[in-house]
N, C-alpha and C positions, 0 to 999 in steps of 0.2 A: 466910835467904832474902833478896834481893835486894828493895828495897820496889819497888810495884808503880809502874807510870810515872804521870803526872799528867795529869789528861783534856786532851784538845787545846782549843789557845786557841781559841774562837769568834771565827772576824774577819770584819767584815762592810767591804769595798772598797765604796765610792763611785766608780761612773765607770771604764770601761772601754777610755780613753784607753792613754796611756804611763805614768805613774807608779803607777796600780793594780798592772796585771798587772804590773810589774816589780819591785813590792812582795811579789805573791802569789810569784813565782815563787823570790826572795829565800826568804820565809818557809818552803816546801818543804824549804827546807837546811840547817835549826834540828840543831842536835848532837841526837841521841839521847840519853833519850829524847821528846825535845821537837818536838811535833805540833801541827799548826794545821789545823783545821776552816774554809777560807775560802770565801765568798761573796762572789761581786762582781757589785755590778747597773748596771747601764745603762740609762738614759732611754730610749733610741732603742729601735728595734723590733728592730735588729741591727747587727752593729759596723761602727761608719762606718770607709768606704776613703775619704773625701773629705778634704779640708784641706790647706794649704798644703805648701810644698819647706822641708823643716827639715834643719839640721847639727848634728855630732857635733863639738866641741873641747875640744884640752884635757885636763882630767879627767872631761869627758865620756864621751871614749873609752876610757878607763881605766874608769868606772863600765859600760859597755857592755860591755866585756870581761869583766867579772866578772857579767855574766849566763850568760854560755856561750855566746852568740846573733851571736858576729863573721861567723863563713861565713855565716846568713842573712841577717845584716844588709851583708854586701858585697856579695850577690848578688842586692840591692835596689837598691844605691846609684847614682845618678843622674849620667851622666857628663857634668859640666857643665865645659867647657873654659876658661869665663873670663868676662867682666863688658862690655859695651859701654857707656859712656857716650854717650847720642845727644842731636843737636841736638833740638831739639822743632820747627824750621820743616820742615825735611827727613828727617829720620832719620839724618843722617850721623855715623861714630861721629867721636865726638872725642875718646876715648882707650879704650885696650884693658887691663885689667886679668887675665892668664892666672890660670890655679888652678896651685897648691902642691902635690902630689900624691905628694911624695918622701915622707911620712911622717916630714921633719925639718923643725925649723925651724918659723915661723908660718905657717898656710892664710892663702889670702886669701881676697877674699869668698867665691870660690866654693872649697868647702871639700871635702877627700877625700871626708869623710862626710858627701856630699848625700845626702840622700830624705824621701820624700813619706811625709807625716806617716801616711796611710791605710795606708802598705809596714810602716811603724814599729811601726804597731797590729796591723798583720795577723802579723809575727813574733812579737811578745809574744803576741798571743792563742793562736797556733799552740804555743806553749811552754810556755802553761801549761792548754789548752784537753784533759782529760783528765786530766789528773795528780789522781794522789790525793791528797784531801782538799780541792780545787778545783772550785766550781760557778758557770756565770754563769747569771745570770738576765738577760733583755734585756725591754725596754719597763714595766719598774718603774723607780719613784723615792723617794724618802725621803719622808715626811709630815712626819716630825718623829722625838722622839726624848726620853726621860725616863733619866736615872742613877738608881738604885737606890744601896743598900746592897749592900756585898760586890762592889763593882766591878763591875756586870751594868749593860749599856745594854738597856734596852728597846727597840725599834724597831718605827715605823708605817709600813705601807707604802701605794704607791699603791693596789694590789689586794684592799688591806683585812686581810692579814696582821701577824699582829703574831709579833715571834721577841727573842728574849735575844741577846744580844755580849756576848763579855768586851773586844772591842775596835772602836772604830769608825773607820776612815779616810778622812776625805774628802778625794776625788780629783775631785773636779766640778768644775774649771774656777774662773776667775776669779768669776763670778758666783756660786760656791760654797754653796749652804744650806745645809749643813753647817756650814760657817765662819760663817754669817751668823746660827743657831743657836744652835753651841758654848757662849757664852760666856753666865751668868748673871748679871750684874751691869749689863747696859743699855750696856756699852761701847759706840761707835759703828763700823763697818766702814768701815775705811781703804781704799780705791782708789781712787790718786793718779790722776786723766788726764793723757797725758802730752801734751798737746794737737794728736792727729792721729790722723783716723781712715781703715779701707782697705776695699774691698771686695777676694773672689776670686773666681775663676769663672773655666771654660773656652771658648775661642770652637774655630770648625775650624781647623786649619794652612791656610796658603797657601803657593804654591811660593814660598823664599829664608826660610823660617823658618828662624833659625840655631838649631843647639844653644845658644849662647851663651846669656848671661839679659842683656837691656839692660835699662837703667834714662834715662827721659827726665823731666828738670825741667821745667814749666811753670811760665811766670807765673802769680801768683794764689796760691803753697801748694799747688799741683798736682804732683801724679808719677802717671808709668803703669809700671810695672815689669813683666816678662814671664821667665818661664821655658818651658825647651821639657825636660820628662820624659821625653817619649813622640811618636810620629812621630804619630798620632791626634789630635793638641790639641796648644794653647797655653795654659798656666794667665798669666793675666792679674791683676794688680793694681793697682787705683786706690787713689790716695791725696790725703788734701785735710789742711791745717789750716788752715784758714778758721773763723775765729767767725761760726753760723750757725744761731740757737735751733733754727729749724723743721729743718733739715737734724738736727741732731742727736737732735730730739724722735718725728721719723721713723726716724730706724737703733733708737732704742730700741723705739721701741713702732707701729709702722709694719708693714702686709704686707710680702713681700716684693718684690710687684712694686712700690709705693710705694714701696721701699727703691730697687729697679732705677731709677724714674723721678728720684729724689732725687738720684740719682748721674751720671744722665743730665744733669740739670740745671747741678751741679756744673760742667763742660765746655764746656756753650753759653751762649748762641751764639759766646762769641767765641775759642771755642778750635776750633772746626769743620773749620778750615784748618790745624790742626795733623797733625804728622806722626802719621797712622797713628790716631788719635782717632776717627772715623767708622765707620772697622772695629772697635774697642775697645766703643763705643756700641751699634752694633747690634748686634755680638759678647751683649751682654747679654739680648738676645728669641732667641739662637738655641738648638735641645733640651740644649748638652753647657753650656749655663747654669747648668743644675740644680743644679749644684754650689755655687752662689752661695752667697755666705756675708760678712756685714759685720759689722763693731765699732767701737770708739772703743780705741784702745791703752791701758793703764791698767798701774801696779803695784801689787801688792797687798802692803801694810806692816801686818801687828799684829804686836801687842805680845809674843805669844806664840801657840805655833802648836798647842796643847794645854790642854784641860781635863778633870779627871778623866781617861774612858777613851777621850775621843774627842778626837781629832789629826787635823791635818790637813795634805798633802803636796802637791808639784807647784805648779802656776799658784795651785792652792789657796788656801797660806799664803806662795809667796812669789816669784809673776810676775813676773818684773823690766820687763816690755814686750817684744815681739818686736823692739824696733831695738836691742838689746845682745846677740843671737846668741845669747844663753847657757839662754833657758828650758827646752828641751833635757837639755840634761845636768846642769841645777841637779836637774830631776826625777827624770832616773837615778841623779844623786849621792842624791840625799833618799832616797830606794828602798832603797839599799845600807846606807846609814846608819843610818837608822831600823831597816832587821831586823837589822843587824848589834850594833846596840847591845841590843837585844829579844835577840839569841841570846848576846850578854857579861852581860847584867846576869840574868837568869835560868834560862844554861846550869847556874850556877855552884852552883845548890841544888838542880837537876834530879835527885841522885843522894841526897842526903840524907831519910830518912826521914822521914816526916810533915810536912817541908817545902811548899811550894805555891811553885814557881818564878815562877808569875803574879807573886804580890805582888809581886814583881818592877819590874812594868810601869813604876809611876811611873817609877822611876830611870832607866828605858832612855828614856823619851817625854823626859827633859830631860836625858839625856844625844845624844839625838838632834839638841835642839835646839844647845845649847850646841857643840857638832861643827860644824854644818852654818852655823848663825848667821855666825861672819864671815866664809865667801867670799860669801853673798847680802846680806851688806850691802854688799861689796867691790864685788859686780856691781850691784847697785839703785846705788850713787853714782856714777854717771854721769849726765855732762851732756842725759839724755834730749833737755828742753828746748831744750837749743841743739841737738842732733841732726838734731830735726824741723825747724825754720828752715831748717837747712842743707838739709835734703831735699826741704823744700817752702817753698823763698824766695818772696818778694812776687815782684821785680821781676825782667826781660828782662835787667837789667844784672848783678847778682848772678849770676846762671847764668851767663855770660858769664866771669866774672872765676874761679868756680869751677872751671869748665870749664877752662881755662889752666891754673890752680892743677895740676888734675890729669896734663891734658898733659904738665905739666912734670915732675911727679913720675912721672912713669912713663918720657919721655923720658929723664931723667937715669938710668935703671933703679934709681929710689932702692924704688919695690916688690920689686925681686929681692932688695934688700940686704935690708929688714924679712924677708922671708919667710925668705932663707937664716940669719939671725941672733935672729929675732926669735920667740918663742912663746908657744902658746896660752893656756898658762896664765895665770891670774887672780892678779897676787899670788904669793907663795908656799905658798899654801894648797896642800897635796895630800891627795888623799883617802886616809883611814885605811885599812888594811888590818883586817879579821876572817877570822882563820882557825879562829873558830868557824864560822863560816857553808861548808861545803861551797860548790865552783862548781856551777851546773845543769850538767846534761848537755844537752849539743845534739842 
């Protein structure tokens, strides 16, 4: 007789973001006879449709293909035509940057695979929202968390429940308690600031809102950046890197309308008379506001992205900052990887009698790492730093000079050349293939 299968892994997801669910959905397609019992909770009361315009590059797209989920995710995607760079006295463009959209060659900014981070959530959760052996639970959090003997996480919850893991994943965001948790030894939680921070929010359309996304430098370490998703709204973006205790002692720990007024601040008075600013401003007191949301940009570097049974993925354990385009598909990348090495390292004794495939886990959680480790150091070593300067320069003259700069590079069609010649890819890193892992069905 054939030995009996091996009880399903108990996995509890953290965070019902993009790299959870694209984890759980991964894990669904474990070689027989290998089954996972998953759980994923969410802070919020139900799954956020809000959050910024994110892109797919790369091997990105390649990790995104190997969910199943390409037709819902195209028939989300955001058709953004190109990039305005505008004066700040008047709004006029001073150079035009087009999107890439052949499928060859490198995207420019504005990239084939636009969309809005809530379209992103809403297909994952749609993919894995039913499927057996997948349960969310919404408006619960993590208290904390004890390791046992025999590889068993204990876990406390907001609600006052307590339940057994054979594996724990936190998917919570840069602020992470899980990460901040994990480690027993007093180490300290590394996230770098990369010194600039934004707010987002929606204002109403007015007539001559283009499709296009512009982006306007200010004097000061000022930018406003704008996309248009939808005919309904304009998603709005400020940006400042200015050293400013109180400003930033407010984004942390501040209301939100104190956050609104803080940012208000930010602007005036002597930016009042700039182009489109006034609208931007009071754009913040109007109802499609709600959406508002601020931070300080930050990467997040430890030393390792696992202890015992609990690991941790996405912005999680290794945020590069949103001004490197890549946090995105580092998460889908990490999702693939991570179950894919969970379904190599313990497909392999799955069939062996009185075996326990689990014990397994160690070797997969740092084979996970080891894999995925040097494109996110590849992508975290960039000049962030100088990034933001560029973005948000001091002086009237600097923009000036960059502005030309750019002119000219697009003048000469030296962007056609990059795009037609040039690719997304990081490095030579490509993402491994597992053909243990089944694709989901779409």
């Amino acid at each position: 007789m054939p030995p009996p299968p091996p009880p399903p892994l108990r996995v509890l997801i953290v965070g019902a973001g993009i790299a959870g669910p694209a984890l759980a959905l991964h894990l669904t397609c474990l070689p027989p006879p290998l089954k996972c019992a998953i759980t994923i909770v969410e802070r919020h009361p139900h799954l956020r449709a809000s959050g910024q315009q994110i892109d797919l590059r790369g091997q990105g797209i390649v990790a995104m293909r190997k969910l199943g989920v390409e037709a819902a995710v195209r028939a989300r995607v955001v058709d953004e035509p190109g990039l305005r760079l505008l004066d700040w006295r008047r709004g006029r463009t001073q150079a035009y940057l087009g999107s890439n959209k052949t499928g060859r060659g490198a995207q420019t900014f504005s990239a084939e695979w636009e969309i809005m981070r809530g379209d992103l959530c809403g297909v994952l959760y749609e993919a894995t929202e039913g499927l057996d052996g997948v349960r969310y639970v919404f408006g619960v959090t993590v208290e904390g968390f004890e390791q046992g003997g025999g590889g068993v996480v204990r876990v406390r919850f907001s609600d006052g429940r307590e339940e057994e893991f054979d594996l724990v994943v936190g998917c919570d965001g840069v602020g992470s308690r899980i990460r901040r948790t994990m480690f027993t030894d007093g180490r300290p939680d590394k996230l770098v600031p990369v010194g600039m921070s934004c707010a987002l929010y929606s204002i109403p359309p007015e007539k001559g809102d283009a499709p296009d996304a512009t982006f306007c430098h200010l004097p000061g370490r000022r930018n406003i950046f704008t996309r248009r998703d939808r005919e309904d709204c304009l998603r709005v973006q400020l940006g400042y890197a200015g050293e400013d205790a109180e400003f930033a002692r407010v984004l942390k720990h501040g209301t939100v309308a104190e956050q609104k007024e803080a940012w208000k601040n930010v602007f005036r008075p002597d930016m009042l008379d700039a182009w489109g600013i006034r609208r931007y401003l009071d754009g913040l007191d109007s109802p499609q506001a709600d959406d508002f949301y601020t931070q300080e940009f930050a990467q997040v570097k430890v030393d390792n992205w696992s202890e015992g049974r609990v690991v941790v993925l996405g912005d999680a354990a290794f945020c590069p900052a949103p001004i490197t385009g890549q946090g995105t598909s580092l998460a889908l990348m990490g999702a693939y990887i991570l179950a894919g090495e969970i379904a190599r390292a313990c497909g392999k004794d799955a069939h062996e009698e009185g075996a326990n495939p689990w014990d397994n886990l160690a070797a997969a959680l740092v084979a996970y790492e080891t894999t995925l480790r040097p494109i996110v150091h590849t992508v975290q070593d960039v000049p962030v730093k100088r990034i933001v300067r560029i973005m948000c320069p001091e002086s009237a003259w600097f923009i000036r000079l960059f502005h030309w700069f750019v002119w000219l590079f697009v003048g000469l069609r030296l962007d056609r050349l990059a795009a037609k010649f040039g690719s997304d890819d990081v490095g030579t890193w490509k993402l491994p293939d597992y053909p243990e892992l089944s694709t989901p069905k779409a």
